[in-house]
C-alpha positions as CSV (number, residue, x, y, z in Angstrom):
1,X,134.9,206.2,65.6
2,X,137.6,203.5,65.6
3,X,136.9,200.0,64.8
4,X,136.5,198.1,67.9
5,X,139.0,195.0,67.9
6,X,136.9,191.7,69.0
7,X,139.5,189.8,69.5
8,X,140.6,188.3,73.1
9,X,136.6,189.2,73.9
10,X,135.2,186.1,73.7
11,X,133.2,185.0,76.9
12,X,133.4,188.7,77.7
13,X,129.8,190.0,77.1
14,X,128.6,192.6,74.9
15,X,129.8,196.7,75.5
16,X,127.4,198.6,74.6
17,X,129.0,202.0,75.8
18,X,130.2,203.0,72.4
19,X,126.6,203.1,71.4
20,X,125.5,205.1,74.6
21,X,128.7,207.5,74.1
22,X,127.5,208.0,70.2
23,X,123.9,208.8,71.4
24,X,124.7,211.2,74.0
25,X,128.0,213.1,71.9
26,X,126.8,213.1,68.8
27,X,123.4,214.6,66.8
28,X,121.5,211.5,64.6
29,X,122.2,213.2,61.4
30,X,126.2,212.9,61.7
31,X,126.0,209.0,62.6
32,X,127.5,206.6,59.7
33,X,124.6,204.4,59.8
34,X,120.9,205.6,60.4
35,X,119.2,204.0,62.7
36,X,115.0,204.0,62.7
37,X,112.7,202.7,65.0
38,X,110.9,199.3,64.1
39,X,108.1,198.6,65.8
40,X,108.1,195.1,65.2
41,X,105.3,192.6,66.4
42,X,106.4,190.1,68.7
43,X,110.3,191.9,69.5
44,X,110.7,190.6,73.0
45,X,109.4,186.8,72.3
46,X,113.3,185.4,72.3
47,X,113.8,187.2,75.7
48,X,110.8,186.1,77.2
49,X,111.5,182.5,76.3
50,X,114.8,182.8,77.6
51,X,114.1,184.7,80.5
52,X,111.4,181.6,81.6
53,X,114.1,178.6,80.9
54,X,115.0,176.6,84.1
55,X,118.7,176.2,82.4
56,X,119.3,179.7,81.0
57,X,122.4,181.5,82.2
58,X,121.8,185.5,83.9
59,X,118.7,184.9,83.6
């Protein structure tokens, strides 16, 4: 996979399709970095704080 240039993106959001294109084309054991689960205690406290601020943007 190329790299993905950033530049000129700012303001533009996140795209997370090259993620969702790796998943779907190619088998776990040919990505370049594993990735494991982590079941982490408390994972979705920042987006429950942020989802519950009177100020926060797309919320």
């Amino acid at each position: 996979m190329a790299p993905v240039n950033t530049r000129g993106l700012r303001g533009r959001g996140f795209d997370d399709r090259r993620f969702y294109d790796l998943f779907k084309k190619k088998p776990a054991s040919m990505w370049l970095t594993p990735v494991e689960k982590a079941d982490l205690p408390n994972r979705t406290a920042p987006f429950d704080a942020w989802s519950v601020k009177r100020d926060c943007v797309d919320c």
